[in-house]
Biopython code that builds the backbone (N, CA, C, O; Angstrom):
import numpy as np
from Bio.PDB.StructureBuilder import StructureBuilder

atoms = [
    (1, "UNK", "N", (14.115, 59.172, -48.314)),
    (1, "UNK", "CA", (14.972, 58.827, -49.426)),
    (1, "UNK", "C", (14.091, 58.672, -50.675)),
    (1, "UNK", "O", (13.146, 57.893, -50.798)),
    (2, "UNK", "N", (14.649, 59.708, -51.750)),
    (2, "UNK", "CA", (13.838, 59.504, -52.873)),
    (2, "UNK", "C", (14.303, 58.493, -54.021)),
    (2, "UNK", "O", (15.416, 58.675, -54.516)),
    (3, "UNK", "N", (13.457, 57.373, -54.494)),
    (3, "UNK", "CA", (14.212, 56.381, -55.731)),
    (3, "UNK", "C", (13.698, 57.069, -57.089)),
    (3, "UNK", "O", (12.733, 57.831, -57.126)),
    (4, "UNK", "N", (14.365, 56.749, -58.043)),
    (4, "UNK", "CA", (14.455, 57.375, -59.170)),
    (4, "UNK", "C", (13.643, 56.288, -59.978)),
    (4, "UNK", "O", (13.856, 55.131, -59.613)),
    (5, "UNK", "N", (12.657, 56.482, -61.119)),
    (5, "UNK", "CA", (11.708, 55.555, -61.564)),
    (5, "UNK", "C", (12.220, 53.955, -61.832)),
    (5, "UNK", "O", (11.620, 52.905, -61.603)),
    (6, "UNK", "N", (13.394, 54.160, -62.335)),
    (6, "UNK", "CA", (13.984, 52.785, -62.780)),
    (6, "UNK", "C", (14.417, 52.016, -61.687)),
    (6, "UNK", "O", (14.615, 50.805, -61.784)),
    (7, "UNK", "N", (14.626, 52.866, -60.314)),
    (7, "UNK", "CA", (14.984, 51.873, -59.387)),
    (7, "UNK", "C", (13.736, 51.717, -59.055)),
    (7, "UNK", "O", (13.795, 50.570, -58.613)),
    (8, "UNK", "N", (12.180, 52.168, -58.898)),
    (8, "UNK", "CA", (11.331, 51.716, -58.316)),
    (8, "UNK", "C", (10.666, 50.294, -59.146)),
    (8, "UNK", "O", (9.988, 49.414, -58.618)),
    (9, "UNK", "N", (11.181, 50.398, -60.908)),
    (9, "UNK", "CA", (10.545, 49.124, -61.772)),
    (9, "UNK", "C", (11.880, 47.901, -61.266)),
    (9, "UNK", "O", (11.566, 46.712, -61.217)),
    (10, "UNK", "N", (13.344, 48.341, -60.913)),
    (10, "UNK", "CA", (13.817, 47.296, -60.368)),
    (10, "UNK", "C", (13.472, 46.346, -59.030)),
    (10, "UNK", "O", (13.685, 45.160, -58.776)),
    (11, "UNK", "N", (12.968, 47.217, -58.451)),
    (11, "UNK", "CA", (12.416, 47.021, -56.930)),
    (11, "UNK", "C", (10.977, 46.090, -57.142)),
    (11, "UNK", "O", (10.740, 45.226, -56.297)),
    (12, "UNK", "N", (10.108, 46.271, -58.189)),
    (12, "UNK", "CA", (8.980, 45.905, -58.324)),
    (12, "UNK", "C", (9.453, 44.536, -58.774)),
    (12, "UNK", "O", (8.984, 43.586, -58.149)),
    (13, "UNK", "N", (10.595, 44.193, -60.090)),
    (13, "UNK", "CA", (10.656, 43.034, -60.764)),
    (13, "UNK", "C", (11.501, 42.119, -59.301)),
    (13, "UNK", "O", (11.500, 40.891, -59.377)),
    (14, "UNK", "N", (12.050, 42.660, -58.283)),
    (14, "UNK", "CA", (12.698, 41.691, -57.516)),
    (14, "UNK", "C", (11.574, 41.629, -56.376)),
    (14, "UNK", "O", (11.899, 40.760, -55.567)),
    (15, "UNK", "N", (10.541, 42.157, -56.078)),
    (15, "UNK", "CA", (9.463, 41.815, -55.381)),
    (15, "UNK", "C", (8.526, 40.751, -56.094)),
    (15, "UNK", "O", (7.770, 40.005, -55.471)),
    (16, "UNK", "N", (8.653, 40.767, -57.359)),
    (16, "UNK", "CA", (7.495, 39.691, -58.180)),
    (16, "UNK", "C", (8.649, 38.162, -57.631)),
    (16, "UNK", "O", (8.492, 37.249, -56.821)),
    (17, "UNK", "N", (9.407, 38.427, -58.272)),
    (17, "UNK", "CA", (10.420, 37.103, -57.950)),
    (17, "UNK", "C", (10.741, 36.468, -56.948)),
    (17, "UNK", "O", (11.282, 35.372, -57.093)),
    (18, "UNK", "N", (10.432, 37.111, -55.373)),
    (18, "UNK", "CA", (10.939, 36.864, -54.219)),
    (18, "UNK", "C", (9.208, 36.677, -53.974)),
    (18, "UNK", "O", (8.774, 36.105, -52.975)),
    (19, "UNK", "N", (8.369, 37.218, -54.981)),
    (19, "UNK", "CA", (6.891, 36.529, -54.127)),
    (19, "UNK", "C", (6.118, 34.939, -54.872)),
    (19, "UNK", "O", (5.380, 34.045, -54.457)),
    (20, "UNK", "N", (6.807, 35.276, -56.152)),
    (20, "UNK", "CA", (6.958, 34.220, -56.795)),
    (20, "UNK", "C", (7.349, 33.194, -56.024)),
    (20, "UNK", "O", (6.501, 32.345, -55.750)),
    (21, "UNK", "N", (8.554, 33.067, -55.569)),
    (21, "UNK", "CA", (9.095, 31.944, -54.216)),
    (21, "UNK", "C", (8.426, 31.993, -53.413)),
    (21, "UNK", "O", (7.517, 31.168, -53.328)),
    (22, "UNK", "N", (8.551, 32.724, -52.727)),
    (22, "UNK", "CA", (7.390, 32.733, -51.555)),
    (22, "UNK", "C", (6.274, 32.105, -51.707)),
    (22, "UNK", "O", (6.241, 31.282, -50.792)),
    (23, "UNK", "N", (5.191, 32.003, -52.435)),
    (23, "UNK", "CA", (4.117, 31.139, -52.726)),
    (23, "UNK", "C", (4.337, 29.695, -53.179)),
    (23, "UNK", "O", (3.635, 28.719, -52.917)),
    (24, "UNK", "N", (5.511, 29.758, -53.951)),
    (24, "UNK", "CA", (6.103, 28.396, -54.366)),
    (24, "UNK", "C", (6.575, 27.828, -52.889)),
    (24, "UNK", "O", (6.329, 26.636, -52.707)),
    (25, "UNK", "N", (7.136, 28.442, -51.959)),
    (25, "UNK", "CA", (7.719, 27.545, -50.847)),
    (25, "UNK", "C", (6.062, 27.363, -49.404)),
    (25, "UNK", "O", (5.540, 26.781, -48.453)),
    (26, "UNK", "N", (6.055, 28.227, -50.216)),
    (26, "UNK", "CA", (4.146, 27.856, -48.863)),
    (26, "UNK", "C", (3.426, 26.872, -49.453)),
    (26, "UNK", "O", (2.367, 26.650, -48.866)),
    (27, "UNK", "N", (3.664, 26.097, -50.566)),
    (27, "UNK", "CA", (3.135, 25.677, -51.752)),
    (27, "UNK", "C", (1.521, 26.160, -52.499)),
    (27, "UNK", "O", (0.622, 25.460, -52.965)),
    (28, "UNK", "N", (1.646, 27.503, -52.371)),
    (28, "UNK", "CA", (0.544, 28.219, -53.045)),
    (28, "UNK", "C", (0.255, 28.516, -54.491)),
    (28, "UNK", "O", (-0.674, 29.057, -55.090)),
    (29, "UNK", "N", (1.788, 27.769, -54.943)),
    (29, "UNK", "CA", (2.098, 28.042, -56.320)),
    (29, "UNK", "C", (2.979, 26.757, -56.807)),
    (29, "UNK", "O", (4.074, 26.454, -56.335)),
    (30, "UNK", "N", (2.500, 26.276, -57.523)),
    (30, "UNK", "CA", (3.357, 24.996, -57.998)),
    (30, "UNK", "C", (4.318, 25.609, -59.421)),
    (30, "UNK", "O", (3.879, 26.388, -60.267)),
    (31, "UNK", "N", (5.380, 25.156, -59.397)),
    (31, "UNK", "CA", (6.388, 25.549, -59.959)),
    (31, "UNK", "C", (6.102, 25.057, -61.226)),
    (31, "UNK", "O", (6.739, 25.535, -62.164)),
    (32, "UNK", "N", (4.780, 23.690, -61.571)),
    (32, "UNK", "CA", (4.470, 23.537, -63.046)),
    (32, "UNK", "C", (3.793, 24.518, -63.354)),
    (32, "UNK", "O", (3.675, 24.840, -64.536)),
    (33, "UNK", "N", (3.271, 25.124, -62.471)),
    (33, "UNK", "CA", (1.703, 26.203, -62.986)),
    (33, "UNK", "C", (2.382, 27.059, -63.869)),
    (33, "UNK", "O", (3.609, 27.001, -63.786)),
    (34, "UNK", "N", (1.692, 28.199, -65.075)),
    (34, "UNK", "CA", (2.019, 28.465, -65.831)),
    (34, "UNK", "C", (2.373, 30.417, -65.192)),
    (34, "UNK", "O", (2.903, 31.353, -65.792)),
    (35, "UNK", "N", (1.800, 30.329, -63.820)),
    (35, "UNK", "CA", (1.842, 31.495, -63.376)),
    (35, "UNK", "C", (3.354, 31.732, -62.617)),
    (35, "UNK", "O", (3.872, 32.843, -62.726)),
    (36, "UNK", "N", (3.978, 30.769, -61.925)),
    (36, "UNK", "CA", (5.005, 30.693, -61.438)),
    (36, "UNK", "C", (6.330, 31.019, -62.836)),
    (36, "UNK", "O", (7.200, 31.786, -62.424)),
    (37, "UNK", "N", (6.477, 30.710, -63.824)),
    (37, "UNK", "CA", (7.573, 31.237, -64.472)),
    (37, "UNK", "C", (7.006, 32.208, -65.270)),
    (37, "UNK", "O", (7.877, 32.806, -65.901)),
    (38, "UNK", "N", (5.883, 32.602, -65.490)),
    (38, "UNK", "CA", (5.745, 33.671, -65.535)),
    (38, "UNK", "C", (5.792, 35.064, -64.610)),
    (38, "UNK", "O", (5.793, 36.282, -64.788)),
    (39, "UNK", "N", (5.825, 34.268, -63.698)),
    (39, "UNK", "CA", (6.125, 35.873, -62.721)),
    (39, "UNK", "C", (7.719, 36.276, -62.485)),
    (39, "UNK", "O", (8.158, 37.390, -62.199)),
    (40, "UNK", "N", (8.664, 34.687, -62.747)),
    (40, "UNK", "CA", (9.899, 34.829, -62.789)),
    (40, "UNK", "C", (10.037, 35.799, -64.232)),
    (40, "UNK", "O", (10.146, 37.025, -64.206)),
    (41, "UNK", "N", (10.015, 35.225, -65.087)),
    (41, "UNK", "CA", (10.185, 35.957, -66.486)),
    (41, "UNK", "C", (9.830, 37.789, -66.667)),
    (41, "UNK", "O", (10.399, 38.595, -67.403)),
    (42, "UNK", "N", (8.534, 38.042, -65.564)),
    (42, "UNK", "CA", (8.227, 39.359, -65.499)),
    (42, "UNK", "C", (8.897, 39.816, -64.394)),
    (42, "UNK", "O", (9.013, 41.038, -64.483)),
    (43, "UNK", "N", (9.389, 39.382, -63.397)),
    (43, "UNK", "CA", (10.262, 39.913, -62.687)),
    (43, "UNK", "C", (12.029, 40.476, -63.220)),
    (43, "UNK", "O", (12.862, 41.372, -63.093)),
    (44, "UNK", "N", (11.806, 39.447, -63.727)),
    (44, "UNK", "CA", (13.661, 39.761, -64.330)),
    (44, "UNK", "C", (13.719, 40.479, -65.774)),
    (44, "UNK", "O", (14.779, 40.676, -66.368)),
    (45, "UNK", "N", (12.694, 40.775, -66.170)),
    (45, "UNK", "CA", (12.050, 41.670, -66.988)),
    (45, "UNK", "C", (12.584, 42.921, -66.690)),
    (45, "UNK", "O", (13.471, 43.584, -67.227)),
    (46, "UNK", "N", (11.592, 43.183, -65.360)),
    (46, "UNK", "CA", (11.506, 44.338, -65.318)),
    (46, "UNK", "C", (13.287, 44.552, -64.239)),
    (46, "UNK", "O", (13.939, 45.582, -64.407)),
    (47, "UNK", "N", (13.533, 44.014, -63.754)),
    (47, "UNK", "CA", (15.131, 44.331, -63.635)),
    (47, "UNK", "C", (15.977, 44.696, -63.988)),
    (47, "UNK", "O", (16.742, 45.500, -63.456)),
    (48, "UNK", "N", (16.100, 43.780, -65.780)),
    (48, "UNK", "CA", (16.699, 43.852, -66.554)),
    (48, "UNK", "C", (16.012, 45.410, -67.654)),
    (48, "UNK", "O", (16.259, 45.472, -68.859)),
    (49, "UNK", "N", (15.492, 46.086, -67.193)),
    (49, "UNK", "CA", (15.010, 47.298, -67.890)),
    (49, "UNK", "C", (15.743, 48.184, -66.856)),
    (49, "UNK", "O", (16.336, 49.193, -67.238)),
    (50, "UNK", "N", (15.717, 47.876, -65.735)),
    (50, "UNK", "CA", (16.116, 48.900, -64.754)),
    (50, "UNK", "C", (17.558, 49.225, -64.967)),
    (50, "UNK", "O", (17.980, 50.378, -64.871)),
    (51, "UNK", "N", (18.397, 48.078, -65.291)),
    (51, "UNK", "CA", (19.499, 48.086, -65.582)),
    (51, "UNK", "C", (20.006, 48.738, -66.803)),
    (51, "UNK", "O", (21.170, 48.944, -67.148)),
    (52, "UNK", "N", (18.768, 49.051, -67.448)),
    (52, "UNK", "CA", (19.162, 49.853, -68.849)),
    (52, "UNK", "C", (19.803, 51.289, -68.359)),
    (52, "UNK", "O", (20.699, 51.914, -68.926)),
    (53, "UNK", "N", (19.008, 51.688, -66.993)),
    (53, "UNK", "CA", (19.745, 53.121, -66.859)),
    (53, "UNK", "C", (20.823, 53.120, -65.647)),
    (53, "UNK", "O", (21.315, 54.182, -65.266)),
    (54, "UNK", "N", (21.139, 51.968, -65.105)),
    (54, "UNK", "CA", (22.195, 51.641, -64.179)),
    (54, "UNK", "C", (22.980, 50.267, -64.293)),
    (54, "UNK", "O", (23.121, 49.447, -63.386)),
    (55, "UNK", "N", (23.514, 50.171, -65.727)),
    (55, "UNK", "CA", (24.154, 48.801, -65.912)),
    (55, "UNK", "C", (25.300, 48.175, -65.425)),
    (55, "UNK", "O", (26.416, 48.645, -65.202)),
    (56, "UNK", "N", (24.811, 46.912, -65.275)),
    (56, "UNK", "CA", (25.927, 46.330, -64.688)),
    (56, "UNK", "C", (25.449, 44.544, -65.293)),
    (56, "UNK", "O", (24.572, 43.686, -65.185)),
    (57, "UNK", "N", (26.755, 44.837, -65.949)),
    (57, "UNK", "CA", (26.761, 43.499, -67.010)),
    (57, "UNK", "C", (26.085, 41.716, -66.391)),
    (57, "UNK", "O", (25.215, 40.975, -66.849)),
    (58, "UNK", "N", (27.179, 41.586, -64.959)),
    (58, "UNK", "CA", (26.443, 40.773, -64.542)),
    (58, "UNK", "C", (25.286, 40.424, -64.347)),
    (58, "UNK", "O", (24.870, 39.308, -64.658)),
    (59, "UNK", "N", (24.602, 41.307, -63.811)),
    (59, "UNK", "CA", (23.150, 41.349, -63.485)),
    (59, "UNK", "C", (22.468, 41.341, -64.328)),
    (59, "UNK", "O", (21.484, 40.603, -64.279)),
    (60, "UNK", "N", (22.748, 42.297, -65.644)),
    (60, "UNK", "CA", (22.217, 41.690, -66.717)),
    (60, "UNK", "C", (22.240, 40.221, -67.330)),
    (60, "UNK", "O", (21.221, 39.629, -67.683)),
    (61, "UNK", "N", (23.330, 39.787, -67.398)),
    (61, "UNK", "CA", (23.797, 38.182, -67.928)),
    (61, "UNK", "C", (22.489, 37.401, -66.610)),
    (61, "UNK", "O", (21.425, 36.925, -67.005)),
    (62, "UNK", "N", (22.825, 37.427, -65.334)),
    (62, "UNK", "CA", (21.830, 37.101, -65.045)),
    (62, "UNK", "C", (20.192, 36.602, -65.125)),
    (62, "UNK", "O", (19.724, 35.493, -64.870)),
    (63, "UNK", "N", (19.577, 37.722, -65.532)),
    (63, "UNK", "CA", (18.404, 38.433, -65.546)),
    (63, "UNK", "C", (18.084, 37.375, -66.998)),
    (63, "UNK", "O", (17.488, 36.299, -67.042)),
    (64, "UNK", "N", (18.674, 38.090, -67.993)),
    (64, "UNK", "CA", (18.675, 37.250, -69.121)),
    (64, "UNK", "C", (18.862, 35.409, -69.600)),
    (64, "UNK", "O", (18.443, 34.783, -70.574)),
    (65, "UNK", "N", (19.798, 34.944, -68.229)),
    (65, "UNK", "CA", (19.656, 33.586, -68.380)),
    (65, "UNK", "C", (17.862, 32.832, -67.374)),
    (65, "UNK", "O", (17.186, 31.804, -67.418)),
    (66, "UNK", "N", (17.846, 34.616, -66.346)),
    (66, "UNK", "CA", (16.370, 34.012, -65.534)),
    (66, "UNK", "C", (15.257, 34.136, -66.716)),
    (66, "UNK", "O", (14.240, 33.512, -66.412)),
    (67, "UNK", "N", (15.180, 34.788, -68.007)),
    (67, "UNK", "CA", (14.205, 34.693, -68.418)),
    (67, "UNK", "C", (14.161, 34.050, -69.619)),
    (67, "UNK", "O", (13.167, 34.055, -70.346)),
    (68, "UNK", "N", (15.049, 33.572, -69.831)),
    (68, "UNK", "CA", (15.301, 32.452, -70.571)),
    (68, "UNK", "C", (14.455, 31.304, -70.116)),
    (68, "UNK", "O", (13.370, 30.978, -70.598)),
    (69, "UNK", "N", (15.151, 30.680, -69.036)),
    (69, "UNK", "CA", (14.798, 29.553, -68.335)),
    (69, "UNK", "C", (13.238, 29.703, -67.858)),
    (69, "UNK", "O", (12.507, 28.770, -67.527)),
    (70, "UNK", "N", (12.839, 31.327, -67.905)),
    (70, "UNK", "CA", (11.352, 31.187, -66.882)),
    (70, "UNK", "C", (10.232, 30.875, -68.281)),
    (70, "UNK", "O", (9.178, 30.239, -68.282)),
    (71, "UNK", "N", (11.053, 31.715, -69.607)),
    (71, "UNK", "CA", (10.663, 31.154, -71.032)),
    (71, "UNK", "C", (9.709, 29.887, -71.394)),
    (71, "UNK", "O", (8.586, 29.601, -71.810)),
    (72, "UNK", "N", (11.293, 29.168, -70.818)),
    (72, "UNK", "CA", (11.040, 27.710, -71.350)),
    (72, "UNK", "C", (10.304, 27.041, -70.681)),
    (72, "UNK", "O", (9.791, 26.042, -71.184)),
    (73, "UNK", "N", (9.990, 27.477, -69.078)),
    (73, "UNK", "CA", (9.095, 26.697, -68.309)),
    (73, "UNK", "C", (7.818, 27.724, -68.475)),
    (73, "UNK", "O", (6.863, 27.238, -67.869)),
    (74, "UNK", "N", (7.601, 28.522, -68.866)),
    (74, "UNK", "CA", (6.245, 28.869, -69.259)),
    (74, "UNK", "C", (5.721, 27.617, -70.452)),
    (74, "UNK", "O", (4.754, 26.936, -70.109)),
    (75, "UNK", "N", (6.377, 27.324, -71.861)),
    (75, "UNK", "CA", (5.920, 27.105, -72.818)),
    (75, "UNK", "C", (6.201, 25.464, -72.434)),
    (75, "UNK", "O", (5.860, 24.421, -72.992)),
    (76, "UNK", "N", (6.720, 25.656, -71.628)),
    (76, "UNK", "CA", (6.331, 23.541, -70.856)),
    (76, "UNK", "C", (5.088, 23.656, -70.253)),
    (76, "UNK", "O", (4.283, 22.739, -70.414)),
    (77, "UNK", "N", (4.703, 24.905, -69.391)),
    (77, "UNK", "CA", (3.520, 24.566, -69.136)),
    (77, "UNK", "C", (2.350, 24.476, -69.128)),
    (77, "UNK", "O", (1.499, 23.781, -68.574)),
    (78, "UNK", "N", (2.415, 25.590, -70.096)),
    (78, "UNK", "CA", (1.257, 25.886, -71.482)),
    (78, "UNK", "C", (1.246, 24.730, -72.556)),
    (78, "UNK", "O", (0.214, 24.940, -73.193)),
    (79, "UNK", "N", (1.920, 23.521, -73.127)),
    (79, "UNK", "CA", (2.565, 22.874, -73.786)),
    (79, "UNK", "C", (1.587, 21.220, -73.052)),
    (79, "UNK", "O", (1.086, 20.335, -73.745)),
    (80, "UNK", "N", (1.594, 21.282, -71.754)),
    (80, "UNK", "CA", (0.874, 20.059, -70.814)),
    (80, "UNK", "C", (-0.044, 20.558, -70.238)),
    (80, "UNK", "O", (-0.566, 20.011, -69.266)),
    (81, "UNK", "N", (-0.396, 21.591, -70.671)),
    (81, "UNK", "CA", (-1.776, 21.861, -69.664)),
    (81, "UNK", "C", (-2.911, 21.153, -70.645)),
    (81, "UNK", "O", (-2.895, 20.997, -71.866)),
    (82, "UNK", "N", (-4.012, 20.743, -69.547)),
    (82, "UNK", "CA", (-5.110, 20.104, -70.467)),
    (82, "UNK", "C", (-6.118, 21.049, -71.051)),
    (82, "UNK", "O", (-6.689, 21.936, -70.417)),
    (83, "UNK", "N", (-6.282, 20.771, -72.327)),
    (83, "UNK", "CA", (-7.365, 20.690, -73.128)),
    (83, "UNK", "C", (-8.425, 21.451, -72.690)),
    (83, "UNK", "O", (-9.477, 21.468, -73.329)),
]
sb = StructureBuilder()
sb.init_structure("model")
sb.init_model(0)
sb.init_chain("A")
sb.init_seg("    ")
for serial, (resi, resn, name, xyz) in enumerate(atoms, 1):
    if name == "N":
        sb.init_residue(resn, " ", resi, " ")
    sb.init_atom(name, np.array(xyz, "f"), 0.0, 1.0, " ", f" {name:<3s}", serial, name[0])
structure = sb.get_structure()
């Protein structure tokens, strides 16, 4: 089965996100660290690009409230990190 480029950058942004958790639930990744919503934010990134050539509104609305939120916990944790 052949995927077409945009499904392989969708496939990539829902592998960052599901490994993102994954390290967060082994606790390899603490959910303050500045790497954890950043990998959310680049995951739903790249989703939300994929969806540019196969849209579907929800998933977009989605995607867009995940990188919102992965946003704001990046610049919380860049914001308390020390000195």
């Amino acid at each position: 089965m052949a995927f077409s480029f945009p499904t392989w950058i969708g496939l990539a942004g829902a592998a960052l996100l599901v490994l993102a958790y994954l390290l967060n639930q082994m606790q390899w990744l603490a959910s303050s660290d500045w790497r954890f919503p950043f990998c959310n934010f680049a995951g739903a990134m790249l989703i939300a690009i994929s969806l540019w050539f196969a849209f579907n509104l929800p998933a977009l609305v989605i995607e867009l409230f995940w990188m919102a939120i992965s946003a704001y916990g990046m610049a919380r944790a860049l914001r308390t990190r020390a000195p």
